[in-house]
C-alpha positions in Angstrom: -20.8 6.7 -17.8 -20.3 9.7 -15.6 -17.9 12.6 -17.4 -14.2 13.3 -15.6 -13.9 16.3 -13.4 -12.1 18.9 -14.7 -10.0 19.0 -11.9 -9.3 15.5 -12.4 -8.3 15.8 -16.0 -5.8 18.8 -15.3 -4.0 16.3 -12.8 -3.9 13.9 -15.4 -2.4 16.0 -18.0 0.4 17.4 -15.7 1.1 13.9 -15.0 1.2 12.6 -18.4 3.4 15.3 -19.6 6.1 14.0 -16.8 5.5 10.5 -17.1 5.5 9.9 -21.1 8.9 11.9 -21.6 11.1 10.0 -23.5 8.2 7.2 -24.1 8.5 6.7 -19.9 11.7 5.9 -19.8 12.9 9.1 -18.4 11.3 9.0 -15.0 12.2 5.8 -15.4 15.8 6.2 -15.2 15.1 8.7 -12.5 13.4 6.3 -10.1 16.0 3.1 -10.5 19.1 6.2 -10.1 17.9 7.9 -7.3 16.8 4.4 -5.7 20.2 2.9 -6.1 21.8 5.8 -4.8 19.4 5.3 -1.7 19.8 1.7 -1.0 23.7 2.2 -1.4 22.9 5.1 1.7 21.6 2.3 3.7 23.5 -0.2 3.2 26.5 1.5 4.8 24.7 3.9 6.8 21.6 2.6 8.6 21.8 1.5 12.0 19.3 -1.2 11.2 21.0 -4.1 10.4 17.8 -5.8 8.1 18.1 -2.5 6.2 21.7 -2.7 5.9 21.2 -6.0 4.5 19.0 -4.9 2.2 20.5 -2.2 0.7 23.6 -4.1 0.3 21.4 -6.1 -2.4 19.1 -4.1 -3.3 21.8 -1.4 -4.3 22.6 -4.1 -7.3 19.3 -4.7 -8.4 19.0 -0.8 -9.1 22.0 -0.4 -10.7 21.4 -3.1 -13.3 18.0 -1.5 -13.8 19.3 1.9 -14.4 22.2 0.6 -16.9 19.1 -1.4 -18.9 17.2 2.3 -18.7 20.0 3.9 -20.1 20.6 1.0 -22.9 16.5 1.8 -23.2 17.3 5.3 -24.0 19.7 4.9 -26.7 17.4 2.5 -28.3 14.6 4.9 -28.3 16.8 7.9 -29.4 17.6 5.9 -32.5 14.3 4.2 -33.4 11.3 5.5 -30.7 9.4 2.6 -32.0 12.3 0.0 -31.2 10.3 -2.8 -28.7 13.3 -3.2 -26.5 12.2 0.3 -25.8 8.6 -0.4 -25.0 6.1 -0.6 -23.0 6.5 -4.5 -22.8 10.1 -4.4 -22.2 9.8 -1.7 -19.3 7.0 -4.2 -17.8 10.1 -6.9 -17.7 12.6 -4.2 -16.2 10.4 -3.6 -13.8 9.2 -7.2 -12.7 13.0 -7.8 -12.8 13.7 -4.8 -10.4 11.4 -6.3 -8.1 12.6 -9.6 -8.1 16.2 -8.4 -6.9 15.4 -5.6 -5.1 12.3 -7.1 -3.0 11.9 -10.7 -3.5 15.6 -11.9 -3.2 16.2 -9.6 0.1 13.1 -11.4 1.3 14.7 -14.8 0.0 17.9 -14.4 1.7 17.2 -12.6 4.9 14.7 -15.7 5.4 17.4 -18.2 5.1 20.1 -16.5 6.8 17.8 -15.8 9.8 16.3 -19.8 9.9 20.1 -20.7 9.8 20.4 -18.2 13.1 20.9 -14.9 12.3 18.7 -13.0 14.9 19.2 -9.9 12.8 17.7 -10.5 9.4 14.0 -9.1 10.7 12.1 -6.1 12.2 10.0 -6.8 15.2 7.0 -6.9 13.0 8.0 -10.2 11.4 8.1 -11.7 15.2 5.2 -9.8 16.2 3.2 -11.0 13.7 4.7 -14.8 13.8 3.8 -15.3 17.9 -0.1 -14.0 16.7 0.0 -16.7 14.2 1.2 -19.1 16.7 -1.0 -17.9 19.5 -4.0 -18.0 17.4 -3.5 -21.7 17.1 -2.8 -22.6 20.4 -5.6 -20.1 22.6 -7.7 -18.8 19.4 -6.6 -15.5 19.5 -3.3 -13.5 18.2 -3.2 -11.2 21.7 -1.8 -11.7 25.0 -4.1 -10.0 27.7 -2.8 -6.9 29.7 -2.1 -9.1 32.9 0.3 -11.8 30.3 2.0 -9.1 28.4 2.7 -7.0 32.2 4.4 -10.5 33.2 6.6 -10.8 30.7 10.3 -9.1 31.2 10.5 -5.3 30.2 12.7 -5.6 27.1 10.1 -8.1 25.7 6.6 -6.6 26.4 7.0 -5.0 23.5 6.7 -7.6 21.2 3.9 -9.3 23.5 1.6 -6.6 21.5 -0.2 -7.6 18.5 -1.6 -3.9 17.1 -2.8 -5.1 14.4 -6.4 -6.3 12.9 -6.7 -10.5 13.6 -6.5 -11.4 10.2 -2.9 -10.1 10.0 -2.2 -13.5 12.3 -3.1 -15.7 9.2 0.3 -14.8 7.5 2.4 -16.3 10.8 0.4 -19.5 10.8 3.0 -21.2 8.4 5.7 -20.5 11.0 3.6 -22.2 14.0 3.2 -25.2 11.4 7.0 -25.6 10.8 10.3 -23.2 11.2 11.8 -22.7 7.9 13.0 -20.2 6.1 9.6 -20.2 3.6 7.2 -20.1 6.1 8.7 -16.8 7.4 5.8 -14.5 7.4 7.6 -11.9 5.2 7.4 -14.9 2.5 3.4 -14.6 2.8 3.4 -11.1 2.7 5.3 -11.0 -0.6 2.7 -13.6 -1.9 -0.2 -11.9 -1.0 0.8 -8.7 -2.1 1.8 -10.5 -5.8 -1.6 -11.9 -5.9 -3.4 -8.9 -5.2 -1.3 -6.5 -7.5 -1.8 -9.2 -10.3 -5.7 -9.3 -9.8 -5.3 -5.8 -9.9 -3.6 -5.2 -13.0 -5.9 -7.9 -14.7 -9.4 -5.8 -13.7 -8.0 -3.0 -14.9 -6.8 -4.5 -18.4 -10.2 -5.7 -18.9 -11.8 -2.8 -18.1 -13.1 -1.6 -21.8 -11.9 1.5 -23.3 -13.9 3.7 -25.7 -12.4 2.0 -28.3 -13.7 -1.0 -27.2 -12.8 -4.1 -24.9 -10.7 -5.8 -27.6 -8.5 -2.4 -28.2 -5.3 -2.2 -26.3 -5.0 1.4 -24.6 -1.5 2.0 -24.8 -1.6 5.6 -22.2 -3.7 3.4 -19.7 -1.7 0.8 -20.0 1.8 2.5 -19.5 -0.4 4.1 -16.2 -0.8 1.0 -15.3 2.9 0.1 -15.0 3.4 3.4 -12.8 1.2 2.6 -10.6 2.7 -0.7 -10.4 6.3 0.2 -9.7 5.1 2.8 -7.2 3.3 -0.3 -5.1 6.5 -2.9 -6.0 10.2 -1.3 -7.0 9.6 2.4 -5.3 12.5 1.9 -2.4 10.1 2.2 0.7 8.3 -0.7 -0.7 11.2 -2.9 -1.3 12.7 -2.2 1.3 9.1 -2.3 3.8 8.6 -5.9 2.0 12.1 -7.1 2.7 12.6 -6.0 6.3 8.8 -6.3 7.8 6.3 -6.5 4.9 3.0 -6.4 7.0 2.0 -2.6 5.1 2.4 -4.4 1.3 -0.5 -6.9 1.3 -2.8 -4.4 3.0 -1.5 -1.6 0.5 -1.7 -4.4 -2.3 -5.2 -5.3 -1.8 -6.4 -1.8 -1.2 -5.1 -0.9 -5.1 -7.6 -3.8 -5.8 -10.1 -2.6 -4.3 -9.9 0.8 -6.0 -8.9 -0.8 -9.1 -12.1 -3.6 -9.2 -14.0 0.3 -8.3 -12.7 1.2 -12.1 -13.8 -1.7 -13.3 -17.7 -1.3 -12.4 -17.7 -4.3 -9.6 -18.5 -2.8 -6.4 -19.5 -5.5 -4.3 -15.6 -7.4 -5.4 -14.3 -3.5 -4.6 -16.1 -4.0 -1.2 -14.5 -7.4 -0.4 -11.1 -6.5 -1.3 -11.0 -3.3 0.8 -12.4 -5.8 3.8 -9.7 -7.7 3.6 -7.5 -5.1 4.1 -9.4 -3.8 6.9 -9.2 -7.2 8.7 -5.6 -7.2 8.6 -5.0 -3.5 9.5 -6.7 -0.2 10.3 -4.8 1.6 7.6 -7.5 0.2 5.2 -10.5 1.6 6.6 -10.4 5.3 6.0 -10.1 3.9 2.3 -13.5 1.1 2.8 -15.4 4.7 4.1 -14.1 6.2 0.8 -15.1 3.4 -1.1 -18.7 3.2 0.5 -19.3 7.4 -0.4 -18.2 5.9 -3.4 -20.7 3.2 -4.0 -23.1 5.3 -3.0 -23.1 7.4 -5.6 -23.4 4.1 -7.7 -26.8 3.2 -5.9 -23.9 0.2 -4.4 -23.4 1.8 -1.3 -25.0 -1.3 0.9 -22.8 -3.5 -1.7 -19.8 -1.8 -1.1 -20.6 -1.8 2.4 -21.1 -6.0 3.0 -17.7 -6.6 2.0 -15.8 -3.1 3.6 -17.8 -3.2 6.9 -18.9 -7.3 6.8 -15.7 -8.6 6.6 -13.9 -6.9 9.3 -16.2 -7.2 12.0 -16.1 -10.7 11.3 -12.9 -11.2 11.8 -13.3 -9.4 14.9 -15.7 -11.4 16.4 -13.7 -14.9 17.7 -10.9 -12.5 19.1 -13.5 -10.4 21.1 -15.6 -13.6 22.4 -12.1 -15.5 23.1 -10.7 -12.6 25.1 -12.4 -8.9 25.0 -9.8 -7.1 27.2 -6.9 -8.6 25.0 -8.4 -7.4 22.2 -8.9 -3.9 23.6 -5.6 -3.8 25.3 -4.2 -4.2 21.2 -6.1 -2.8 18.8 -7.1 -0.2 21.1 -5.2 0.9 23.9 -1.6 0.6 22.6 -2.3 2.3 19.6 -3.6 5.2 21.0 -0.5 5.4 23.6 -2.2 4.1 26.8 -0.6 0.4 26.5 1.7 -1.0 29.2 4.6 0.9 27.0 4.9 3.0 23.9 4.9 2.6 20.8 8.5 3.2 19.4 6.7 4.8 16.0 8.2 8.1 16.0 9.1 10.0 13.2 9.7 13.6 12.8 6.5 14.6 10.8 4.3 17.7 12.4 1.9 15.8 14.6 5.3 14.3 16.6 7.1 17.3 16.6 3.8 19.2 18.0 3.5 16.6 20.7 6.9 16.3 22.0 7.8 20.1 22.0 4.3 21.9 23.0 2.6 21.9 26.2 -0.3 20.1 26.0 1.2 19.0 22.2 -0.7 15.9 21.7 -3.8 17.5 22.5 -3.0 19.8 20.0 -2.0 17.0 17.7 -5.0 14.9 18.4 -7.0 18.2 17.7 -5.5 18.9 14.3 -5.8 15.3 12.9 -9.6 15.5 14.0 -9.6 19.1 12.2 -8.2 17.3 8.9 -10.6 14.5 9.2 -13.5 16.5 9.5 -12.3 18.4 6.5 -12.4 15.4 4.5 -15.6 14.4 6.0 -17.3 17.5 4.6 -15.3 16.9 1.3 -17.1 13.7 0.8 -20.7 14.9 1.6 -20.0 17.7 -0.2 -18.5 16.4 -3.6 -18.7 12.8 -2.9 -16.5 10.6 -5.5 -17.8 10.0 -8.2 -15.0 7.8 -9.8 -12.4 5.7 -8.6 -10.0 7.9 -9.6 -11.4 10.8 -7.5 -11.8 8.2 -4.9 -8.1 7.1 -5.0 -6.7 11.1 -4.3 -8.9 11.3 -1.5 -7.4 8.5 0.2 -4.2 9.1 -0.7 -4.3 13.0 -0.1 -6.4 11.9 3.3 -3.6 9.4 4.5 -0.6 11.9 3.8 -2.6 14.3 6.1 -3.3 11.5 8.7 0.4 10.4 8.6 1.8 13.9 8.8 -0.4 14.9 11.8 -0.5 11.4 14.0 1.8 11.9 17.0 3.2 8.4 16.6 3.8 7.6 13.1 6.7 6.2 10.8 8.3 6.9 7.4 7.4 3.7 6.0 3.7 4.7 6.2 4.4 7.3 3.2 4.2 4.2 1.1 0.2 4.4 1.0 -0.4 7.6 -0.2 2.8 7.5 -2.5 1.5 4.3 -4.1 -2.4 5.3 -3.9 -1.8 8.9 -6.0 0.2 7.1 -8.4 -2.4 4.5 -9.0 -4.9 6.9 -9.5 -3.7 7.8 -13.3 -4.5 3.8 -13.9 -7.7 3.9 -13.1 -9.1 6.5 -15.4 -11.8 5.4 -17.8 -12.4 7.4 -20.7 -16.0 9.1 -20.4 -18.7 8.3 -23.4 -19.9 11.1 -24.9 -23.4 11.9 -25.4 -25.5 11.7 -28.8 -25.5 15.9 -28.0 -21.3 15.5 -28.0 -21.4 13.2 -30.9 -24.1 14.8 -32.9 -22.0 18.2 -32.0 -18.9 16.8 -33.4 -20.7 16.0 -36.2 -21.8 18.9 -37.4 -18.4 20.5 -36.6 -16.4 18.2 -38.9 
């Protein structure tokens, strides 16, 4: 097995000395606080009305988290080895936390908008739902440029699909039947629970150097981190309640990295392609994961899933209708569509191109800049470990977000959850008969 970077390991130990205060529990009860405070904020502050509604329940779910921290405390105070005060109880305060702060929101806004409420989704639930229902009726999710210029101005819009086509499978339910579980945002919550749960269960077998049989109490408390960052971590709840489309794509790209940990490249390759064919925020991490392989000798495995899978889901939308799917995954992203794109957060690459002259040249040159950086990263010092391979993306999407003229808050959720994942996937290095003969003579 190939040794950590030192680099690497200094991460980790700054980490670890934040994360195991107070067993975990203290940035515990900082995360469920702060988050309650926040969806308290948007519940009587947002002007979105799905976000209002979320915070509005949401704001609970936190605060009965943070009271069961607290009561977690105490315990610990008095007896650290006290198993209400855990590692196993903070697993069931946190699947809890995201059963009322993600799941019920999606749960309720569902009903309330099949029993009419026109407010209880983002556009990205529709959006997603008329692909789904398109894709049934003409084989593929997008309206061409002449449909969506014929459609009323207020609603072209939503006649844009900018997403990969397997993104349309999660709308299919709702072009079956209109109920309150086939609403997409249902689908994407189930997808996104299967995938974290394959995740946490490759990474859990994944042998130690104590052994497979050997529980690995620091990897497994990781672990859990990495899983609140993808699950209870406010723009996550709140993304899944509200729109959801990010969390399965975000979901299966933790598999990915975490099946990487695990030694199976070619099920690290699939997982990342299925990410990729539901939306382009995958593939920067399938080009990591390929450099990856390749320093495996599993690049080409790596490679048929990241690359295969894709492409193949390409192909029906591009023989059905090639200037649909141009006009979509294509042209509207990159700001030449019929209208805009309404993405537009204040991060550098927005403010650059809205205040400049000639900004989003500048813009567009900057994000090329950054991605040629990390280009020459990877040739240069390729990743030689999932972990190493899990900064990168997340360090390479933070720069991407910051610097993309047309970009949203919520997108912060990949590299939040992807450089807090990357602590779980560390596998202790083996040392060589040298080390061991070294230690040897030592003791």
């Amino acid at each position: 097995m190939i040794a950590d970077d030192p680099t690497d390991r200094r991460r980790r130990w700054h980490w670890r000395t934040l994360d195991t205060a107070a067993g975990g529990l203290a940035l515990d009860l900082g995360l469920y606080g702060v988050s309650a405070i926040f969806a308290a904020i948007t519940a009587v502050t947002s002007t979105l009305l799905p976000h209002r509604a979320w915070g509005s329940v949401a704001a609970v779910g936190y605060l009965v988290a943070t009271l069961a921290v607290i009561v977690q405390l105490l315990l610990h105070r008095r007896n650290p080895t006290s198993r209400l005060a855990g590692l196993p109880a903070r697993w069931a305060v946190t699947a809890l936390t995201w059963g009322s702060t993600a799941l019920l929101p999606v749960v309720w806004q569902s009903i309330e908008r099949t029993a009419g409420r026109t407010d209880r989704a983002q556009e990205e639930v529709l959006v997603v739902e008329h692909a789904g229902a398109r894709l049934v009726e003409h084989g593929t999710p997008y309206l061409g440029p002449d449909a969506i210029a014929a459609l009323p101005p207020g609603e072209q819009l939503l006649g844009y699909t900018p997403y990969q086509p397997g993104m349309a499978l999660f709308g299919l339910p709702r072009a079956l039947i209109d109920t309150w579980w086939t609403d997409a945002r249902v689908w994407f919550a189930v997808g996104t629970a299967l995938a974290l749960a394959l995740a946490v269960a490759a990474l859990r077998r994944t042998p130690s150097t104590a052994g497979p049989a050997t529980a690995n109490p620091r990897r497994d408390a990781a672990l859990l981190r990495g899983v609140q960052a993808a699950t209870v971590l406010p723009i996550c709840a709140l993304t899944l309640a509200t729109g959801g489309d990010d969390l399965p794509v975000l979901a299966l790209c933790l598999l990915a990295l975490a099946l990487a940990a695990a030694g199976r490249p070619g099920r690290a390759g699939l997982a990342v392609g299925l990410a990729g064919a539901l939306k382009l925020f995958a593939w920067p991490v399938a080009l990591v994961l390929i450099v990856w392989g390749l320093t495996r000798r599993a690049g080409t495995r790596v490679a048929i899933g990241a690359i295969g899978l894709p492409i193949a889901a390409l192909l029906p939308a591009l023989l059905v209708d090639r200037d649909a799917l141009t006009e979509n995954v294509l042209r509207f992203p990159l700001g030449h569509g019929l209208v805009t794109s309404p993405a537009q957060s204040p991060f550098p690459g927005h403010l650059i191109a809205s205040a400049l002259p000639a900004g989003r040249l500048i813009a567009a040159a900057l994000l090329v800049a950054a991605g040629v950086a990390i280009a020459v990263r990877l040739a240069r010092r390729p990743p030689r470990t999932a972990v190493a391979a899990a900064l990168i993306c997340g360090y390479g999407l933070l720069a991407a977000i910051a610097l993309m003229p047309s970009t949203r808050f919520g997108y912060l959720l990949y590299p939040l959850a992807l450089l807090t994942w990357a602590p779980a996937l560390h596998r202790p290095s083996v040392a060589t008969p040298a080390e061991l003969s070294g230690r040897a003579s030592s003791a």
